[in-house]
C-alpha positions in Angstrom: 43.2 42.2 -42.8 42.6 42.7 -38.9 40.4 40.7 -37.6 38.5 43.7 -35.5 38.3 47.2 -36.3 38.6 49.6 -33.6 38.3 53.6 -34.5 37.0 56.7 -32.8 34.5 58.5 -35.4 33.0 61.6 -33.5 31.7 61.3 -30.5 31.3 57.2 -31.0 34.0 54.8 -30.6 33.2 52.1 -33.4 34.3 48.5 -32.8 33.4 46.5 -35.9 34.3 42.5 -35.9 35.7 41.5 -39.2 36.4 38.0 -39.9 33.2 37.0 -41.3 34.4 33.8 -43.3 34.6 32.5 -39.5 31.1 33.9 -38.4 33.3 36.8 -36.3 34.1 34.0 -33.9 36.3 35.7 -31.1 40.1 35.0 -31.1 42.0 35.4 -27.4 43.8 38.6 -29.9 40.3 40.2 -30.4 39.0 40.0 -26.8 42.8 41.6 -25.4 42.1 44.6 -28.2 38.3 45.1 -27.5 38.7 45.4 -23.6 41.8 48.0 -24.2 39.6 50.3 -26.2 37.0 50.1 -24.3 39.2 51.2 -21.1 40.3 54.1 -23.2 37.2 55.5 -24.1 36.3 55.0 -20.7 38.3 57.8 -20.1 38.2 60.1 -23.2 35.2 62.6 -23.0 34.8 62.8 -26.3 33.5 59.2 -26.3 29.8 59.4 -25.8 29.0 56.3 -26.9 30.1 53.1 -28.3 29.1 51.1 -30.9 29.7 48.0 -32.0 28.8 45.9 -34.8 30.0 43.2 -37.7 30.9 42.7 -41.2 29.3 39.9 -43.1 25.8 38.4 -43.3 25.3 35.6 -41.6 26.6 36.1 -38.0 27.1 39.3 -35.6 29.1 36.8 -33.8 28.9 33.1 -33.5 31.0 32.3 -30.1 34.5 32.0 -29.2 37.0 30.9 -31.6 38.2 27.5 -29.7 40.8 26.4 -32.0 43.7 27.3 -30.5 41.9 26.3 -27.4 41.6 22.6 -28.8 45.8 22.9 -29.9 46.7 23.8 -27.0 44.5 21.1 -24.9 46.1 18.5 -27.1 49.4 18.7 -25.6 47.9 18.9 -21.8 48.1 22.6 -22.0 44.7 23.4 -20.4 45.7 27.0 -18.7 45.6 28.4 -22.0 41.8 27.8 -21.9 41.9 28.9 -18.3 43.8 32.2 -19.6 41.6 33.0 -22.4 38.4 32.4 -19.9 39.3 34.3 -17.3 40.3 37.7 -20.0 37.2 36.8 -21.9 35.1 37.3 -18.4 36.6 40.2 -17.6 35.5 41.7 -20.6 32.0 40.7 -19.9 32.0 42.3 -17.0 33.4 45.0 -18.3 30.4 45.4 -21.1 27.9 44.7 -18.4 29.4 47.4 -15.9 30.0 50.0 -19.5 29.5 53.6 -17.7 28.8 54.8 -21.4 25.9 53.8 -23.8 27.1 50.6 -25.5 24.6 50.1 -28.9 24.9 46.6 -30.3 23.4 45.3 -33.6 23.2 41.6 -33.6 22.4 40.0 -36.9 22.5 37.1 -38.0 23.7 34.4 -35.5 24.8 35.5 -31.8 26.0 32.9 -29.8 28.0 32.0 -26.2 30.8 34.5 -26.5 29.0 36.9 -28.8 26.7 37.1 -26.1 29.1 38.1 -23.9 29.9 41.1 -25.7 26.8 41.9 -26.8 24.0 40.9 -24.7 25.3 42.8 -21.6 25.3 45.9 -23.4 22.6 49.2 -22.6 21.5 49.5 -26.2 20.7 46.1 -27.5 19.5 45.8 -31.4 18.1 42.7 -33.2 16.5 42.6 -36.4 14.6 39.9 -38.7 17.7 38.0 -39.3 18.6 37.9 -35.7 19.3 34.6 -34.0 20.5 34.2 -30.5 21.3 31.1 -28.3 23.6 29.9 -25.8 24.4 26.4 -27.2 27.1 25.6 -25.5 26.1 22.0 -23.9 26.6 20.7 -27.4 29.9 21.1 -27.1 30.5 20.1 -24.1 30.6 23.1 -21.9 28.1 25.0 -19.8 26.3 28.8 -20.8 29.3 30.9 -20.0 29.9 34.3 -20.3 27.6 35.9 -18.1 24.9 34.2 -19.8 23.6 31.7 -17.2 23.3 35.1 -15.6 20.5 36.5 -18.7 18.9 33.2 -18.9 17.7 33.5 -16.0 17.0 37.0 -15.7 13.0 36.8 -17.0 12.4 33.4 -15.7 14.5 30.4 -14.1 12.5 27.5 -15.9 12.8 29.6 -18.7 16.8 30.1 -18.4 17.2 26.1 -17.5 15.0 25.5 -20.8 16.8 27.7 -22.9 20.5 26.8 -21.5 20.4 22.7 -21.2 18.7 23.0 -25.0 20.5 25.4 -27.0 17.1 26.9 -28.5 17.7 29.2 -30.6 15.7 32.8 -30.2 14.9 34.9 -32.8 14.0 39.0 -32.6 11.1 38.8 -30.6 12.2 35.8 -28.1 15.3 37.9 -27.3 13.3 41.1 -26.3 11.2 39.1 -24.1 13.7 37.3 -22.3 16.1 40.4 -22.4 18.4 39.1 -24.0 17.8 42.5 -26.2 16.0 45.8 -26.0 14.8 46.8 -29.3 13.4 45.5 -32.4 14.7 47.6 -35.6 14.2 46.4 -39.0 17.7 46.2 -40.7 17.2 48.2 -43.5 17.5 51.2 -41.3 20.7 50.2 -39.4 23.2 51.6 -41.9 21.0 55.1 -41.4 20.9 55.1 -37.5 24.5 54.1 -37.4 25.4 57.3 -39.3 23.3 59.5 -37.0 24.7 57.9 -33.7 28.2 59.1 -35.3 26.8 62.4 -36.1 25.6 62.8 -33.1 26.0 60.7 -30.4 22.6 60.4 -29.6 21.2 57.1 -28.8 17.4 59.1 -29.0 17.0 58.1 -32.2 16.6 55.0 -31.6 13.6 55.0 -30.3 12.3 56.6 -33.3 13.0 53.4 -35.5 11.9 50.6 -33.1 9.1 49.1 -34.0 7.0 46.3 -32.3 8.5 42.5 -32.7 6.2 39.6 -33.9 5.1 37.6 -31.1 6.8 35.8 -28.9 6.7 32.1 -29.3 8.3 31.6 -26.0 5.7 34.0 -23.9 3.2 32.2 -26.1 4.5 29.2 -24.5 5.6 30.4 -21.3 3.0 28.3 -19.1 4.0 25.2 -20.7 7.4 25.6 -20.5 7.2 26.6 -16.6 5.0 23.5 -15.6 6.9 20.7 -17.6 10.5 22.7 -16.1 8.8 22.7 -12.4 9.7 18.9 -11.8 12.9 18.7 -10.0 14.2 15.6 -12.1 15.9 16.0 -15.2 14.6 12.2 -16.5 11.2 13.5 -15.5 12.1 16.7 -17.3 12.6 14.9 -20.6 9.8 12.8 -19.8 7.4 15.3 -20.0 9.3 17.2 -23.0 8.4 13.9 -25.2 5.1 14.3 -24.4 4.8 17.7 -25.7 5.1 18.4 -29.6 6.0 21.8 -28.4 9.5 20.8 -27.2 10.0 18.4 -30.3 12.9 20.8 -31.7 14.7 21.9 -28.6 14.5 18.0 -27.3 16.6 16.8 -30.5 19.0 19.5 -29.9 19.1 18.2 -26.3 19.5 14.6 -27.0 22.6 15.2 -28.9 24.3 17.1 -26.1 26.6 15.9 -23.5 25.0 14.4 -20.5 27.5 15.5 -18.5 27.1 19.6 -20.0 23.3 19.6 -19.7 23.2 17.5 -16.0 25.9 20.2 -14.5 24.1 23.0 -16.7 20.6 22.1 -14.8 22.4 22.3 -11.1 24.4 25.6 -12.0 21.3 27.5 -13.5 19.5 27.1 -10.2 22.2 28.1 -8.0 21.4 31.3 -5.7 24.2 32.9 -6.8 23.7 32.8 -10.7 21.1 35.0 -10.6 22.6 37.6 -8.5 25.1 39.2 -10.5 27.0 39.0 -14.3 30.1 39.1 -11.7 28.7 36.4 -9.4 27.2 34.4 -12.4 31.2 35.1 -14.4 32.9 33.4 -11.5 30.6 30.2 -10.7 31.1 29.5 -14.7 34.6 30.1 -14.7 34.6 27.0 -12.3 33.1 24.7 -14.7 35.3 26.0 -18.0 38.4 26.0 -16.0 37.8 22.2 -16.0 35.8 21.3 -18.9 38.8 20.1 -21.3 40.5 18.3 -18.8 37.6 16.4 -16.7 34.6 17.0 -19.2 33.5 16.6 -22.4 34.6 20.4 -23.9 38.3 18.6 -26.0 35.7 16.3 -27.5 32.8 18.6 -28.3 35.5 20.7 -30.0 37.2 17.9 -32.4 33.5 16.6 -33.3 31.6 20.0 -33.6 34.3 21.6 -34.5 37.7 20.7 -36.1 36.7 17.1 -37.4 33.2 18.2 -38.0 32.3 14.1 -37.7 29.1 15.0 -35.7 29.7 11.8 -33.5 31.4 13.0 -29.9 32.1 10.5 -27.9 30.8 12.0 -24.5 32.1 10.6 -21.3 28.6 9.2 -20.2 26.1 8.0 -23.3 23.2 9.3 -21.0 21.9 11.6 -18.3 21.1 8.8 -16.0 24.6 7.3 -16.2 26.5 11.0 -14.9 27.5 10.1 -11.7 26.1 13.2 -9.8 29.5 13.5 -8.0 31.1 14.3 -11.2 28.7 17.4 -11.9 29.4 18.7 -8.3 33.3 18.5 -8.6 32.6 20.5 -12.2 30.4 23.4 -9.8 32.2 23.5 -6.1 34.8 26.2 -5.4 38.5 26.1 -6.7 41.6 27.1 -4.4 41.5 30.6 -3.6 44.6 31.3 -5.8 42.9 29.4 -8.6 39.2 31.2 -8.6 38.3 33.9 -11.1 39.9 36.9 -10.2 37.7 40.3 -11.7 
């Protein structure tokens, strides 16, 4: 069984993920055959669209599959994780730059490298099961794939909130931050999906969207903003404990890695995060490129992950013991020859 389906069917070309035992969790194989169809249609006219979607029903995508990335850091071999970064990246940027309508429906759990081929899209489509975070601080890594460059997108307080937590968003929280465009209930998915192939029209989407729920995070916007204003982390969390608001998001927090969410705050409010996904693709690929061998990634992986113990043993216990050195020799430049090259 292939893990990703790739077909031309009219005027759409169809990529459907298929290994939903495994949430649809990208393998380094299904990245290198996504971004080669994607090229082709680029050039085949009788592409009009794409459309991508997943089999199963708990998870468009749940992130990247980091196994082999966890194998191979065992041994020392940490330029297989910078390979699979830098080929994942590219084809983020590729989504994000797509010259051709690129209609996504995200159900069930979206997550880090789901984002990245999702949330970059034109056509973006969540429903009532819908779930999307970047959690990647609990694993010791920062919001990669483009997706310190949507986080902050509607709101920088909100992005820092949203990227040092994990929070999950549901249907409505993703439209607001644009992290999506429209809100479709999924029992008409299977219908549209038929018509885009009949054809290639993305019009009719518009005729089944229909208003989310509210937002709890515009709801909430005002609080969010004023506690994320301080320019302290401690005094961050601080005022987070004080508000029954953040009592969810703060657990998720507290069992992150110091190291993840300290270097997450500083990279979130860098200039050039919020100029680009391009921009935003190469000041990540700084921190990944390093996170197995000077952060806490290798052990996020074996305790999340592989030995599924729940008990990482991060590098510094808490926030206020990461030296702040080590979170700036995670962010500054590498050699030329070394930096992200898309």
């Amino acid at each position: 069984m292939t893990d990703v389906i790739i077909r031309q069917n009219g005027n759409v070309g169809h990529i459907t993920l298929n290994r939903p035992d495994a949430l649809n969790a990208l393998t380094y194989d299904m990245i290198l055959k996504i971004e080669k169809a994607l090229i082709s249609w680029k050039q085949n006219e009788e592409v009009k669209i794409v459309l991508v979607d997943a089999n199963g029903d708990k998870a468009f995508c749940s992130g990247g599959d980091v196994s082999d990335l966890y194998k191979n850091g065992t041994t020392g071999n940490f330029e297989f994780g910078k390979l699979f970064w830098s080929d994942e990246y590219r084809l983020n940027l590729l989504v994000s730059n797509y010259p051709k309508p690129y209609v996504v429906f995200m159900h069930g759990f979206t997550m880090g490298g789901g984002v990245g081929i999702s949330c970059h899209g034109s056509h973006r489509i969540v429903g009532d099961s819908s779930i999307i975070a970047m959690p990647e601080c609990s694993i010791g890594l920062v919001p990669d794939v483009g997706g310190s460059y949507l986080l902050t997108r509607k709101s920088k307080k909100l992005g820092i909130y949203l990227g040092i937590s994990g929070q999950h968003m549901k249907a409505d929280d993703a439209i607001f931050t644009d992290f999506a465009d429209f809100y479709i209930p999924e029992k008409y998915w299977n219908e549209i999906k038929l018509q885009l192939i009949k054809n290639g029209d993305t019009s009719i989407l518009y005729e089944f969207q229909r208003n989310s729920l509210k937002s709890c995070l515009r709801e909430n916007l005002q609080i969010i903003e004023k506690v994320f204003s301080q320019n302290e982390l401690n005094l961050i969390i601080k005022e987070m404990e004080l508000n029954p608001f953040f009592s969810k998001s703060l657990k998720k927090l507290k069992k992150s890695s110091p190291l993840s969410i300290l270097t997450s705050f500083h990279m979130l409010q860098m200039p050039e995060i919020s100029c680009s996904v391009k921009d935003a693709l190469k000041i990540e690929y700084r921190v990944t490129s390093r996170a197995q061998e000077f952060a806490d990634f290798q052990e996020g992986i074996r305790a999340m992950i592989i030995d599924k113990d729940k008990s990482p043993l991060w590098k510094y216990p808490k926030i206020d013991q990461v030296p702040i050195k080590k979170v700036f020799d995670l962010l500054k430049p590498l050699s030329f020859s070394n930096e992200l090259k898309i």
